[in-house]
PQR file with spaces between the fields and no chain letter, atoms N, CA, C, O and H, PARSE charges and radii, in Angstrom:
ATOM       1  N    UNK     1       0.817   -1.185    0.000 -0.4000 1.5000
ATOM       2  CA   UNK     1       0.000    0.000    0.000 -0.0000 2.0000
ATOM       3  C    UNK     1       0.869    1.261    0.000  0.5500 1.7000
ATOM       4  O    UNK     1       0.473    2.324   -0.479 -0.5500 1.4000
ATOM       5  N    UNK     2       2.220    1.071    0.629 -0.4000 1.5000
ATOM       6  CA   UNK     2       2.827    2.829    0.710 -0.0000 2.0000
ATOM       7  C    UNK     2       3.427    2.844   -0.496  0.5500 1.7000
ATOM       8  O    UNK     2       3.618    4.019   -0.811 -0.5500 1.4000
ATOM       9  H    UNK     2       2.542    0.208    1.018  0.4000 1.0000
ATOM      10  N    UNK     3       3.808    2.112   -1.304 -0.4000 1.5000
ATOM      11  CA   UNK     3       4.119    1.670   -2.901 -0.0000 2.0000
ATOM      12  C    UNK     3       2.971    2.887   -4.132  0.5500 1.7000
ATOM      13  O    UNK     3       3.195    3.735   -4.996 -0.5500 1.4000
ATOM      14  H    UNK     3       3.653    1.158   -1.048  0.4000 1.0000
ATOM      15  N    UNK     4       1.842    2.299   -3.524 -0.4000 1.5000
ATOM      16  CA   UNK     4       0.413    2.504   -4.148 -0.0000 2.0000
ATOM      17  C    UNK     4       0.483    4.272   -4.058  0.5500 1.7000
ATOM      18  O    UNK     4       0.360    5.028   -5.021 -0.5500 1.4000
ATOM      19  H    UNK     4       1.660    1.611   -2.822  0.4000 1.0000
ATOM      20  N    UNK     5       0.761    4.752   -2.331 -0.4000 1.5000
ATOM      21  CA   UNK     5       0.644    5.533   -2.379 -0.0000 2.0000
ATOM      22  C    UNK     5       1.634    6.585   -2.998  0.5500 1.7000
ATOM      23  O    UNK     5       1.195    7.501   -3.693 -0.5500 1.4000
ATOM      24  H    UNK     5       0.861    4.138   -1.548  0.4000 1.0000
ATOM      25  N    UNK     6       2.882    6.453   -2.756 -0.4000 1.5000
ATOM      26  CA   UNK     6       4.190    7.191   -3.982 -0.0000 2.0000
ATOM      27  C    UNK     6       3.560    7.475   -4.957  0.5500 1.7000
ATOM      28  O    UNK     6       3.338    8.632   -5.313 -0.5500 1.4000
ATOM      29  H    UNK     6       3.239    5.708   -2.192  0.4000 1.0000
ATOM      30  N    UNK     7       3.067    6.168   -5.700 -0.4000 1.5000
ATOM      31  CA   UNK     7       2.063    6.235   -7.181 -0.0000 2.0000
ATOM      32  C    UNK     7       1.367    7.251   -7.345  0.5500 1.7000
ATOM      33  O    UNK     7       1.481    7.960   -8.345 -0.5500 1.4000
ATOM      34  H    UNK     7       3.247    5.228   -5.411  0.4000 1.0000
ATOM      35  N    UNK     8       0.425    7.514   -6.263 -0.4000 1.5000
ATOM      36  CA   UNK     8      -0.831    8.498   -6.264 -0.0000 2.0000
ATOM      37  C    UNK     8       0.192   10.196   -6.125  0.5500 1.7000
ATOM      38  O    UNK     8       0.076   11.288   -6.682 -0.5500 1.4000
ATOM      39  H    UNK     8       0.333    6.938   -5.450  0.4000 1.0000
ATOM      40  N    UNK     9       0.672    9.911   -5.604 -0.4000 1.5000
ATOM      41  CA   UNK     9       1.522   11.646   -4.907 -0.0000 2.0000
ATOM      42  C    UNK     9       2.464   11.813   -6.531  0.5500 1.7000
ATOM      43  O    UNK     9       2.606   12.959   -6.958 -0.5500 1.4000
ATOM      44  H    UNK     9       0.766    9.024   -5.153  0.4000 1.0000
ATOM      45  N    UNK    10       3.019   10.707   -7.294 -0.4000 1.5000
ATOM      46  CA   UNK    10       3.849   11.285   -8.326 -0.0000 2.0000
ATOM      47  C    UNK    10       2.544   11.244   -9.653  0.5500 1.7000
ATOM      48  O    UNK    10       2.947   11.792  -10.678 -0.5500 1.4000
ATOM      49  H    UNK    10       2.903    9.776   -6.947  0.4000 1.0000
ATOM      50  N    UNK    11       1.355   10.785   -9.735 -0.4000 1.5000
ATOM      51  CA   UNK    11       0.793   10.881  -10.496 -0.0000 2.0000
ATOM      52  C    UNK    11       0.057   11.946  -10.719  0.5500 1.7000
ATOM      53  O    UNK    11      -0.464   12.303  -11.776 -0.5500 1.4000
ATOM      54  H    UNK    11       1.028   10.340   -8.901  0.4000 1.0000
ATOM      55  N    UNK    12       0.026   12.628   -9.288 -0.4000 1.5000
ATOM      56  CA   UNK    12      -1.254   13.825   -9.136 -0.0000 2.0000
ATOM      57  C    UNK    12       0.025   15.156   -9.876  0.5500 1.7000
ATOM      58  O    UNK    12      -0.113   15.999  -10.762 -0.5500 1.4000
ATOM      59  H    UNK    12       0.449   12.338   -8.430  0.4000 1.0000
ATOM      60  N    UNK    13       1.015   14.839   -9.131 -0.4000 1.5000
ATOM      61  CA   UNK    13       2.557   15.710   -9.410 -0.0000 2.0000
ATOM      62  C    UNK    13       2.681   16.017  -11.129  0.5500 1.7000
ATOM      63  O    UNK    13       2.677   17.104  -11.706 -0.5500 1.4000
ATOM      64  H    UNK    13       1.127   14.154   -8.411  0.4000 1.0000
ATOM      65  N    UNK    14       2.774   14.829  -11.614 -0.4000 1.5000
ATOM      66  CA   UNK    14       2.826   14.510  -13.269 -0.0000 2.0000
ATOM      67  C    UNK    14       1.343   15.292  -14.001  0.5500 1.7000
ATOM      68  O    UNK    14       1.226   16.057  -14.958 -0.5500 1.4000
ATOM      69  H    UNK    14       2.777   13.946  -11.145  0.4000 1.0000
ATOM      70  N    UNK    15       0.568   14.828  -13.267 -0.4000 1.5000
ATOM      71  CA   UNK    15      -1.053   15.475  -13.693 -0.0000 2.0000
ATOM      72  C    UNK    15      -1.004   16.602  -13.988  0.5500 1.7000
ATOM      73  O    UNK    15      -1.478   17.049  -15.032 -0.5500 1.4000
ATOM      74  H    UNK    15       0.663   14.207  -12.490  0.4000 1.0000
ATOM      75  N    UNK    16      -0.290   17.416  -12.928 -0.4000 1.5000
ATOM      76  CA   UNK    16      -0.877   19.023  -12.268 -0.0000 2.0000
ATOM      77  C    UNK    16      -0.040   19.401  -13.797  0.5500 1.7000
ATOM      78  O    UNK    16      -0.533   20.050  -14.720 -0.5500 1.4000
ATOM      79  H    UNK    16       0.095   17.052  -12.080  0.4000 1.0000
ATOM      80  N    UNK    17       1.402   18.774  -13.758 -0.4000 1.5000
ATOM      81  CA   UNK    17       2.338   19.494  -15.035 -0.0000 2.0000
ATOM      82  C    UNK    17       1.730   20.053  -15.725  0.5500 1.7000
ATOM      83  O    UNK    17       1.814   21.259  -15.958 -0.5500 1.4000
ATOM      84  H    UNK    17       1.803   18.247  -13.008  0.4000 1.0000
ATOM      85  N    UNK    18       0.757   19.032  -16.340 -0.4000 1.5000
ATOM      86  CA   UNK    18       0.387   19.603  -17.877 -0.0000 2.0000
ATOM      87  C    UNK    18       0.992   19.698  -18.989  0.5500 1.7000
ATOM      88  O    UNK    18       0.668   20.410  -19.940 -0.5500 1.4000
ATOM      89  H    UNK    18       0.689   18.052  -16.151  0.4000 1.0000
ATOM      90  N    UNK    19       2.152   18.774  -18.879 -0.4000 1.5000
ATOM      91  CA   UNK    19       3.026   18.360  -20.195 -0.0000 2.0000
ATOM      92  C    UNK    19       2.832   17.280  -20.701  0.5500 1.7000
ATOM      93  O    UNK    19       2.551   16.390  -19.899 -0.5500 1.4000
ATOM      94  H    UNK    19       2.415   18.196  -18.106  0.4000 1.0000
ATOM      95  N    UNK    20       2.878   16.989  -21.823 -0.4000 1.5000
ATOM      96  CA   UNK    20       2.116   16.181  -22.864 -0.0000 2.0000
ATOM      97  C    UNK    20       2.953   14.630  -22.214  0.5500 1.7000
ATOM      98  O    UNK    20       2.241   14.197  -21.308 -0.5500 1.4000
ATOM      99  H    UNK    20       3.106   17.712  -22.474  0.4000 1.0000
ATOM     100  N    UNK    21       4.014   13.863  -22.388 -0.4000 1.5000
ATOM     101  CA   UNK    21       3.981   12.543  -22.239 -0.0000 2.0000
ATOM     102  C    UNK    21       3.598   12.498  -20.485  0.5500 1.7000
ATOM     103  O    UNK    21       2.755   11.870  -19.843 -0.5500 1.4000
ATOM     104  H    UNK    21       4.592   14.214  -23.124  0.4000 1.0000
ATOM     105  N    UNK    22       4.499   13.335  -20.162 -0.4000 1.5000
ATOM     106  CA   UNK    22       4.281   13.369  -18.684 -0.0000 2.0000
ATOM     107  C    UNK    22       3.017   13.019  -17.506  0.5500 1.7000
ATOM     108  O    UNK    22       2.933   12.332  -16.488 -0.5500 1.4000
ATOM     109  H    UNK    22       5.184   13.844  -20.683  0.4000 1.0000
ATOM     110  N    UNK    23       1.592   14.438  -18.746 -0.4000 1.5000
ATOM     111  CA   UNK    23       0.452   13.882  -18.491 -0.0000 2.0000
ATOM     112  C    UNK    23      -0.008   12.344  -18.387  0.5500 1.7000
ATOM     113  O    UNK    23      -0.308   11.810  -17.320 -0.5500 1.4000
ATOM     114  H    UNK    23       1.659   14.996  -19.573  0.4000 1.0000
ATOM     115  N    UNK    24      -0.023   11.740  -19.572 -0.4000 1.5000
ATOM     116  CA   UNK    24       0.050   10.236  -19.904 -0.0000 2.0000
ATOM     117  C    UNK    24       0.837    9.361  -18.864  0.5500 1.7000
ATOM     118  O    UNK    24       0.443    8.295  -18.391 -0.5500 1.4000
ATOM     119  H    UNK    24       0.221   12.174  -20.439  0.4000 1.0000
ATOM     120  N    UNK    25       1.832    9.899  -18.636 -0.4000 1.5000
ATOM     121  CA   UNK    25       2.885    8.948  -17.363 -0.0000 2.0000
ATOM     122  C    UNK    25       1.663    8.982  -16.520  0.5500 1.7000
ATOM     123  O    UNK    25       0.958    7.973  -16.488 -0.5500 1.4000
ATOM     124  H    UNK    25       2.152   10.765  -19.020  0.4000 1.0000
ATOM     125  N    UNK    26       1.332   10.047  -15.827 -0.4000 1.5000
ATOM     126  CA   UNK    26       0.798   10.563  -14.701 -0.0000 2.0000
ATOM     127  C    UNK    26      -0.806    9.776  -14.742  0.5500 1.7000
ATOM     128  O    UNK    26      -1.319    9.216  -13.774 -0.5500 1.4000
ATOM     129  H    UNK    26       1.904   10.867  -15.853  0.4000 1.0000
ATOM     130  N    UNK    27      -1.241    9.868  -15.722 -0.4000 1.5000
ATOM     131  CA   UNK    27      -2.742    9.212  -16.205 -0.0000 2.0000
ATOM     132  C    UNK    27      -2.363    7.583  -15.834  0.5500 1.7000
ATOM     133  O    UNK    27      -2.949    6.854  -15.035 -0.5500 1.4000
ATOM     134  H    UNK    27      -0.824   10.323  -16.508  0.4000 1.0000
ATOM     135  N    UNK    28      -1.315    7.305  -16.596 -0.4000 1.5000
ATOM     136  CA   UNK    28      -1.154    5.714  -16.273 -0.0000 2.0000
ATOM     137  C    UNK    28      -0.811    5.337  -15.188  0.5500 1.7000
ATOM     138  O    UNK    28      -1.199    4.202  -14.910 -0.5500 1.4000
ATOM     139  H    UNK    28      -0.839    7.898  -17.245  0.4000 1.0000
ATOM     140  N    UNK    29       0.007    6.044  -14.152 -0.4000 1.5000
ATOM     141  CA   UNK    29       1.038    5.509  -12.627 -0.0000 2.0000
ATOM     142  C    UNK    29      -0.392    5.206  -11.967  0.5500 1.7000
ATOM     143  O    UNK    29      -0.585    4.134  -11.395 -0.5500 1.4000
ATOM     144  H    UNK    29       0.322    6.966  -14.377  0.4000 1.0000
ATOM     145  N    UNK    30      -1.606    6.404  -12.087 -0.4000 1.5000
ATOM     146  CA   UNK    30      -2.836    6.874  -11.327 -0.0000 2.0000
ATOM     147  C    UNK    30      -3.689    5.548  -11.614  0.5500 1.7000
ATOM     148  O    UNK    30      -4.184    4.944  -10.662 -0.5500 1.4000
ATOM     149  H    UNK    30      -1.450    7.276  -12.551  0.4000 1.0000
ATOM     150  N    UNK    31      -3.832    5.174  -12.705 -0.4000 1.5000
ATOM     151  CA   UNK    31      -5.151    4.048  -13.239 -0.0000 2.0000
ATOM     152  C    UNK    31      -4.228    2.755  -12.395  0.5500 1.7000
ATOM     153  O    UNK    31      -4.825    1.944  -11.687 -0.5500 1.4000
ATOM     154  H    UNK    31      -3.431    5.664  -13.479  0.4000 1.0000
ATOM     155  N    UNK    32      -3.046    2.715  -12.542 -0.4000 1.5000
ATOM     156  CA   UNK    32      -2.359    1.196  -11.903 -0.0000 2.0000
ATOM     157  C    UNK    32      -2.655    1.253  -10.702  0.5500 1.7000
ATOM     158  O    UNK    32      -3.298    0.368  -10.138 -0.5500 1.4000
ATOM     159  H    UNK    32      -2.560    3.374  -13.117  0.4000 1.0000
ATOM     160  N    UNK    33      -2.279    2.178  -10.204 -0.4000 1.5000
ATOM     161  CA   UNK    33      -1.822    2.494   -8.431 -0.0000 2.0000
ATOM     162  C    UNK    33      -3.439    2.312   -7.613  0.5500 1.7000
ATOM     163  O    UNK    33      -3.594    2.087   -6.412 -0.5500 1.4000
ATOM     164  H    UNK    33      -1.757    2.897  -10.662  0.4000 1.0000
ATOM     165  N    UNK    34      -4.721    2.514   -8.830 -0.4000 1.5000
ATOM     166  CA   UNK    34      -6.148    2.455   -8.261 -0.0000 2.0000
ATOM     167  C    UNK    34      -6.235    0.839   -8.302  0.5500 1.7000
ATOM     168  O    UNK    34      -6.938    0.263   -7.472 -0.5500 1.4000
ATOM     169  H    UNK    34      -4.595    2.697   -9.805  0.4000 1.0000
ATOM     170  N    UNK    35      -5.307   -0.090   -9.553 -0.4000 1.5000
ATOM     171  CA   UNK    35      -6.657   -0.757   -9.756 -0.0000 2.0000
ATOM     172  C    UNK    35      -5.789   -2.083   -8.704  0.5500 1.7000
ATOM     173  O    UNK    35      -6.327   -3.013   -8.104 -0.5500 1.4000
ATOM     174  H    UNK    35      -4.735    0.378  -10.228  0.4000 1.0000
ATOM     175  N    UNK    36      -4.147   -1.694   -8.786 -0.4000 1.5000
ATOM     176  CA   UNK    36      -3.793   -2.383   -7.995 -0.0000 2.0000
ATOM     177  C    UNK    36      -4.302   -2.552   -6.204  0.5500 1.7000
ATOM     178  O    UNK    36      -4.454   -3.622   -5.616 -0.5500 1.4000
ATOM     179  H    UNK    36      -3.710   -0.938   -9.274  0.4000 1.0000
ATOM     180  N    UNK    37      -4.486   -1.181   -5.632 -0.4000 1.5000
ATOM     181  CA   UNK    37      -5.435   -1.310   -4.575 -0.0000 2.0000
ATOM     182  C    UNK    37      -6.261   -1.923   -4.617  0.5500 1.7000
ATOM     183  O    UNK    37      -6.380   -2.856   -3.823 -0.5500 1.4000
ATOM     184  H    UNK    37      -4.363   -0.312   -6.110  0.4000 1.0000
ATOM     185  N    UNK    38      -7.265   -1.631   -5.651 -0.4000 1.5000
ATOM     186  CA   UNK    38      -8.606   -1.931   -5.786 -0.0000 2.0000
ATOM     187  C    UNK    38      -8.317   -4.059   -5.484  0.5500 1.7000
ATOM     188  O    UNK    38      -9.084   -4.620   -4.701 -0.5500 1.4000
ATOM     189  H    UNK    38      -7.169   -0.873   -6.296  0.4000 1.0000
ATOM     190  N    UNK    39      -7.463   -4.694   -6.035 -0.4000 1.5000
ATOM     191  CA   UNK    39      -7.066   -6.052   -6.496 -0.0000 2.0000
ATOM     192  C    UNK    39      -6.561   -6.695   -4.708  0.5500 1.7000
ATOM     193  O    UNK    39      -6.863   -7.771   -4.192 -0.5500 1.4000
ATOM     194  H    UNK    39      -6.840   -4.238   -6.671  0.4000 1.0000
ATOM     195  N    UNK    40      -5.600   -5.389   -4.048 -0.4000 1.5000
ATOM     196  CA   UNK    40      -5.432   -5.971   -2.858 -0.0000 2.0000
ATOM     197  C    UNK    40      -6.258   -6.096   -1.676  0.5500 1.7000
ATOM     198  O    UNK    40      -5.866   -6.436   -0.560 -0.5500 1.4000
ATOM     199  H    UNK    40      -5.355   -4.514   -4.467  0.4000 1.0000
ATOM     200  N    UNK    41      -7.550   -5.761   -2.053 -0.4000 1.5000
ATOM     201  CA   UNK    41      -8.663   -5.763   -1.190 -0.0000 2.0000
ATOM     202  C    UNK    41      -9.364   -6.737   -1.903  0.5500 1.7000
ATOM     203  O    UNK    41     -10.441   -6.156   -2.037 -0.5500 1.4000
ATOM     204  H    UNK    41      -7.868   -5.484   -2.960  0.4000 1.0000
ATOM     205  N    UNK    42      -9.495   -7.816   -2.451 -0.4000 1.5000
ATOM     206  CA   UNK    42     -10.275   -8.682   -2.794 -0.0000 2.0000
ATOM     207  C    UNK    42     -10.359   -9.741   -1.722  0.5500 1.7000
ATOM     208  O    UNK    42      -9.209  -10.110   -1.485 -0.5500 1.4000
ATOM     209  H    UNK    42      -8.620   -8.288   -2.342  0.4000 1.0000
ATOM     210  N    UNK    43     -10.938  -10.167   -1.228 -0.4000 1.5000
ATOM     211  CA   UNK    43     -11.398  -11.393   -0.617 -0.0000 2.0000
ATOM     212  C    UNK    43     -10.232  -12.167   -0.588  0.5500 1.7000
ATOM     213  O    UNK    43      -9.273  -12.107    0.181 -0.5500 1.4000
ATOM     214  H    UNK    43     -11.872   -9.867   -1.420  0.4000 1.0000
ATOM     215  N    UNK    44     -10.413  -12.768   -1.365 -0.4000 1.5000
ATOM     216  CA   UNK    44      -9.048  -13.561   -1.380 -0.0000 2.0000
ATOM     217  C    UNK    44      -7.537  -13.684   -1.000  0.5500 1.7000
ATOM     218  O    UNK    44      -6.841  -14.640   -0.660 -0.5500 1.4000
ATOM     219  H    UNK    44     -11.192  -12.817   -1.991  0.4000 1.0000
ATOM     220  N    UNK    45      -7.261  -12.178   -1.211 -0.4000 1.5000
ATOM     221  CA   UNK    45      -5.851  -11.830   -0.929 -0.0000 2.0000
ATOM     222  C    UNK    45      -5.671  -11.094    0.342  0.5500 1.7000
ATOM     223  O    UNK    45      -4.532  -10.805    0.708 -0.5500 1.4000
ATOM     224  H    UNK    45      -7.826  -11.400   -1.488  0.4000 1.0000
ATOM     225  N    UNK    46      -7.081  -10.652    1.294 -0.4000 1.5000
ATOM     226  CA   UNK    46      -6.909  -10.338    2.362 -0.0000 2.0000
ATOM     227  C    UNK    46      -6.972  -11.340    3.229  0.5500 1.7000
ATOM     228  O    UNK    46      -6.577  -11.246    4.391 -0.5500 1.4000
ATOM     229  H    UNK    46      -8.006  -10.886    0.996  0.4000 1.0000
ATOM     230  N    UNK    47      -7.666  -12.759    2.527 -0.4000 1.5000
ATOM     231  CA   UNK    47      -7.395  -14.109    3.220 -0.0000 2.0000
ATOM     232  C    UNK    47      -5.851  -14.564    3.723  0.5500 1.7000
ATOM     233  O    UNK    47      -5.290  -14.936    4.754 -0.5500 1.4000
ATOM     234  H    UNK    47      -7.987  -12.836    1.583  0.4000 1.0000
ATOM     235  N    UNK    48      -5.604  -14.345    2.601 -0.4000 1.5000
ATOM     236  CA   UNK    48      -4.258  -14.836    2.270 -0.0000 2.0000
ATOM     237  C    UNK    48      -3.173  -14.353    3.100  0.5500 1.7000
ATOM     238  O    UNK    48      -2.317  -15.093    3.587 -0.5500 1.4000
ATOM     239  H    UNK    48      -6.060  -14.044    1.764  0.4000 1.0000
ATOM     240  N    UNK    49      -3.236  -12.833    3.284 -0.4000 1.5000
ATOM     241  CA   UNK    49      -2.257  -12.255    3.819 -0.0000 2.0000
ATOM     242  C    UNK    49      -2.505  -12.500    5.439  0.5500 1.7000
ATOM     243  O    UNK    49      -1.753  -13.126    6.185 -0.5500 1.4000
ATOM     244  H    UNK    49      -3.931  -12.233    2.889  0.4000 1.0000
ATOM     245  N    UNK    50      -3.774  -11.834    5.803 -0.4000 1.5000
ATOM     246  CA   UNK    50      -4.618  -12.177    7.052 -0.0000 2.0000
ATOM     247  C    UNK    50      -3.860  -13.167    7.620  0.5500 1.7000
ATOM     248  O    UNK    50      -3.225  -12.770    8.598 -0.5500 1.4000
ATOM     249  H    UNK    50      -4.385  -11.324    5.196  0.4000 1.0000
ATOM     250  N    UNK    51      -3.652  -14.776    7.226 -0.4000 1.5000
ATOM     251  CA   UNK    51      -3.489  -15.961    7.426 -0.0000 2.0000
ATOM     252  C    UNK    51      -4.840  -16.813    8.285  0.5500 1.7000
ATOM     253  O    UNK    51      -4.737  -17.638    9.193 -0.5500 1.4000
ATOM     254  H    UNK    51      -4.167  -15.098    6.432  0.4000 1.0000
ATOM     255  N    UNK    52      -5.844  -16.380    7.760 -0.4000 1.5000
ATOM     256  CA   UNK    52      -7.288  -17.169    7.820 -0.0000 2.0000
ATOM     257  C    UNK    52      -7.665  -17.754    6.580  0.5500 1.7000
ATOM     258  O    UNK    52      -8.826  -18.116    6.391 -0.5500 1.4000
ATOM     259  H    UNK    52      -5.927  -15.710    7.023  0.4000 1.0000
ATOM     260  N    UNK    53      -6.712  -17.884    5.662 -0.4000 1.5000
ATOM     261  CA   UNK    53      -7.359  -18.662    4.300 -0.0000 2.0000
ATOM     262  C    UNK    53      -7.200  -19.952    4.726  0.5500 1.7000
ATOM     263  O    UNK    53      -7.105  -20.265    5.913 -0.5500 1.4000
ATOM     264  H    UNK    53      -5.769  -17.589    5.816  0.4000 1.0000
ATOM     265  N    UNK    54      -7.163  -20.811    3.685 -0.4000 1.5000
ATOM     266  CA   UNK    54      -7.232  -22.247    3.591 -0.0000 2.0000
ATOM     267  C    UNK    54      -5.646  -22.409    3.707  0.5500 1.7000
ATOM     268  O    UNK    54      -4.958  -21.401    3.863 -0.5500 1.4000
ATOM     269  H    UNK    54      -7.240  -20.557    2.721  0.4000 1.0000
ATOM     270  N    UNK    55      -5.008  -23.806    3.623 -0.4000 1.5000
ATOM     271  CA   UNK    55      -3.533  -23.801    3.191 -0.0000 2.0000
ATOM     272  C    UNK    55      -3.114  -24.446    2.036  0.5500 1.7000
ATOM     273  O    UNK    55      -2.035  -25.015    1.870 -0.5500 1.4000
ATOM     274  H    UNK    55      -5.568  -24.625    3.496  0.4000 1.0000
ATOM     275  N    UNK    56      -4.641  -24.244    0.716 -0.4000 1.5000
ATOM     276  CA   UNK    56      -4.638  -24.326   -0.445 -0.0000 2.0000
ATOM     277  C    UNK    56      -3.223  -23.503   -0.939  0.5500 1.7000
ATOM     278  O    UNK    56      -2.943  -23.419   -2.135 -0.5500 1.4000
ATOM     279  H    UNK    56      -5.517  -23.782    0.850  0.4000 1.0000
């Protein structure tokens, strides 16, 4: 998660620029850094980490 968050602080950084690839950097670090959160809150992987899953 503090990974995720760097992501968010250099994407908003890249955003604000307003320079053309940079924007795009900044658009893409932002969509990963969401969807990867979004992925470490699934059921599954809070099992996992938790250590209440199975020992599948």
């Amino acid at each position: 998660m503090t990974w995720q968050l760097f992501q968010v602080i250099g994407a908003v950084a890249a955003v604000g620029s307003g320079t053309g690839l940079a924007l795009a950097g900044g658009w893409l670090a932002l969509v990963v850094a969401i969807a990867v959160v979004v992925l470490l809150m699934t059921p599954s992987v809070v099992a996992a980490t938790a250590g209440t899953g199975s020992a599948d």
